[in-house]
SEBABA-823108 format. One record per atom (N, C-alpha, C): residue in one letter; residue number from 0; x negated, y, z; chain; atom name. Coordinates in steps of 0.02 Angstrom, whole numbers, plus 50000, padded with zeros to 5 digits. Layout:
! residues N
SITE	A	NUM	X	Y	Z	A	CA;
...
//
This chain:
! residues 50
SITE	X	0	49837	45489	51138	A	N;
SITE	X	0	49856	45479	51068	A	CA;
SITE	X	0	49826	45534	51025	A	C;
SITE	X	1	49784	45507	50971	A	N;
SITE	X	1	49762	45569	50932	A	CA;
SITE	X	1	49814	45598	50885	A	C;
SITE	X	2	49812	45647	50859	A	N;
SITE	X	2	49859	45715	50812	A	CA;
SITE	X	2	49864	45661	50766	A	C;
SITE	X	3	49821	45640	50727	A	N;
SITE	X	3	49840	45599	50671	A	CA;
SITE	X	3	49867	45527	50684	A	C;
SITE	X	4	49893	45493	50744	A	N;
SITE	X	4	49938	45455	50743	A	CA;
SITE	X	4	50016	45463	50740	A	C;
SITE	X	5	50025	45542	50724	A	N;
SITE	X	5	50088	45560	50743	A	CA;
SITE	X	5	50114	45547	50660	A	C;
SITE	X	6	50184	45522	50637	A	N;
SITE	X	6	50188	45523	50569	A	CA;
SITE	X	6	50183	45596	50537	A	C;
SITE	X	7	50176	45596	50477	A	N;
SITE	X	7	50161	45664	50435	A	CA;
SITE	X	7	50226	45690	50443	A	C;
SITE	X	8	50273	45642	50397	A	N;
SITE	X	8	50333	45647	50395	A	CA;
SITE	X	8	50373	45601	50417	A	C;
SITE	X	9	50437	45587	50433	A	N;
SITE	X	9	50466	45547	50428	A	CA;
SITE	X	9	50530	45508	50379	A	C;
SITE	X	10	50527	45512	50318	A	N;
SITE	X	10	50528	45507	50270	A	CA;
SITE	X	10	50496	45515	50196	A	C;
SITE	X	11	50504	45501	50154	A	N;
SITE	X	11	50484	45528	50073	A	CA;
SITE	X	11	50510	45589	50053	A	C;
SITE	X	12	50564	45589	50064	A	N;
SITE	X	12	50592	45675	50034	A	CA;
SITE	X	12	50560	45722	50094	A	C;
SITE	X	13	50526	45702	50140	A	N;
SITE	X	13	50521	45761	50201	A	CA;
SITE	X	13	50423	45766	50165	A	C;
SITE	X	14	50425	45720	50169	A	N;
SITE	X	14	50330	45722	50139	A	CA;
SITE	X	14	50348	45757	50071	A	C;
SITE	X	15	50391	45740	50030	A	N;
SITE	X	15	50385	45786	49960	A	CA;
SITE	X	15	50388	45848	49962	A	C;
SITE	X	16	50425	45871	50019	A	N;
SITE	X	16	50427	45928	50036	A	CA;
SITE	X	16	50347	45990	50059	A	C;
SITE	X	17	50311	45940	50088	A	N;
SITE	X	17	50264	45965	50116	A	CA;
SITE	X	17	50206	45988	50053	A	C;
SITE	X	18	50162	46032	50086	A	N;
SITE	X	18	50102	46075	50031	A	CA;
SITE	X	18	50079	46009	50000	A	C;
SITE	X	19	50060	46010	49963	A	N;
SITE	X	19	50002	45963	49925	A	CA;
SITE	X	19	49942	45942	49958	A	C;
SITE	X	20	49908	46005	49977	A	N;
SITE	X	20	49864	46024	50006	A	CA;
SITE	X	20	49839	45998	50101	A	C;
SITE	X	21	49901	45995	50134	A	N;
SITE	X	21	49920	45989	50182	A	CA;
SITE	X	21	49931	45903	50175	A	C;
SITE	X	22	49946	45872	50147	A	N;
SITE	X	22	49973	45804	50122	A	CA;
SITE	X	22	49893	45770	50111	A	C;
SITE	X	23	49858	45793	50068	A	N;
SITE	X	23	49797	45764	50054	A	CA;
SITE	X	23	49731	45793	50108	A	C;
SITE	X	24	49740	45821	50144	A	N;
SITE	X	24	49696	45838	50201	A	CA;
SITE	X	24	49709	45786	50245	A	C;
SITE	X	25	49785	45802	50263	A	N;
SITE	X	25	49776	45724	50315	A	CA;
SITE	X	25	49766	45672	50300	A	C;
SITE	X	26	49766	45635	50223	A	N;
SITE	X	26	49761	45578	50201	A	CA;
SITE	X	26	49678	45574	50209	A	C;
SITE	X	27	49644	45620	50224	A	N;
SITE	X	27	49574	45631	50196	A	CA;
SITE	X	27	49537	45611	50274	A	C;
SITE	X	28	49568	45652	50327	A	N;
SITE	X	28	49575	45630	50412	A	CA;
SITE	X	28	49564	45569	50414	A	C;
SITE	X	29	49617	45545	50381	A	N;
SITE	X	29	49650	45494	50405	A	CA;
SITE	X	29	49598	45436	50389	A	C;
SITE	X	30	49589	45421	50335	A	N;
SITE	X	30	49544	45370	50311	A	CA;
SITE	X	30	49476	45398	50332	A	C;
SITE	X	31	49451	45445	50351	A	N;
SITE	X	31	49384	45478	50363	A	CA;
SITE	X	31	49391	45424	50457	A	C;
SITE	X	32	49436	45453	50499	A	N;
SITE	X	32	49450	45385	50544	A	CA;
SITE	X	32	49443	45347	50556	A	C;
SITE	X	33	49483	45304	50491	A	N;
SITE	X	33	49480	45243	50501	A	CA;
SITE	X	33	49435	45199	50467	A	C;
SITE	X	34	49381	45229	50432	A	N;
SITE	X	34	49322	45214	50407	A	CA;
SITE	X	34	49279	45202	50480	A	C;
SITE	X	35	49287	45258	50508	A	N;
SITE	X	35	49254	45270	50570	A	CA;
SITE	X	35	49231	45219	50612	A	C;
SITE	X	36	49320	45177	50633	A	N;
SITE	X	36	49320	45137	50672	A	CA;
SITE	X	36	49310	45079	50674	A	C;
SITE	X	37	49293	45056	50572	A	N;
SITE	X	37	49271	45013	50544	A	CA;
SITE	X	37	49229	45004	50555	A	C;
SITE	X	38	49173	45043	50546	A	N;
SITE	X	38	49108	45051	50532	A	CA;
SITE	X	38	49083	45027	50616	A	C;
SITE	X	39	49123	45063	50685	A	N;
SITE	X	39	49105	45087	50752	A	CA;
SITE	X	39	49114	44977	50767	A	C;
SITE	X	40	49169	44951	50725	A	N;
SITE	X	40	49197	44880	50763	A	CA;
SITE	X	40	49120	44833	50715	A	C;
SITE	X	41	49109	44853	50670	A	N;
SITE	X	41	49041	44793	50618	A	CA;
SITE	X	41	49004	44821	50676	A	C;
SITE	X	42	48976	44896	50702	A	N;
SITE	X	42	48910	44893	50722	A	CA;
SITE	X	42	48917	44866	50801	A	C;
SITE	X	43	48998	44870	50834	A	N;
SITE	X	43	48983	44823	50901	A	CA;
SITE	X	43	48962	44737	50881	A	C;
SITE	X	44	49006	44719	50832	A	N;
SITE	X	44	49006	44662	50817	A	CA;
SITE	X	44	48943	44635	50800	A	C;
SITE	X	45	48889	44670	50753	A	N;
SITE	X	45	48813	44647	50757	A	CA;
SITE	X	45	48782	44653	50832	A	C;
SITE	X	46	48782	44732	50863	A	N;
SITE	X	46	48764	44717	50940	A	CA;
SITE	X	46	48762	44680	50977	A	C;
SITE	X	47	48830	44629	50978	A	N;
SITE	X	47	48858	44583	51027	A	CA;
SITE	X	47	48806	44517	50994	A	C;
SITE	X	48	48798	44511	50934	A	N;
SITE	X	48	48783	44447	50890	A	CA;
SITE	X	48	48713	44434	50919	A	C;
SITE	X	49	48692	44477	50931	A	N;
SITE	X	49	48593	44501	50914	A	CA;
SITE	X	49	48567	44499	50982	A	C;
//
């Protein structure tokens, strides 16, 4: 399981709590990711096609 599947917080008042900074880094991970695996599933999916 990677670090960033773990929740940030587990609530809204517990995330409000947290840095700003710290909040938008992982959001930044996070979609940097899951762009990733976007990008990793189109280029099997042409592979397999071709």
């Amino acid at each position: 399981m990677r670090a960033l599947d773990v929740p940030l917080a587990r609530s809204w008042e517990e995330l409000l709590e947290l840095p700003a900074v710290l909040v938008q880094d992982y959001l930044i991970m996070k979609t940097a990711i899951v762009d990733a695996e976007a990008w990793k599933r189109l280029d099997d999916e042409r592979n397999s096609s071709g």
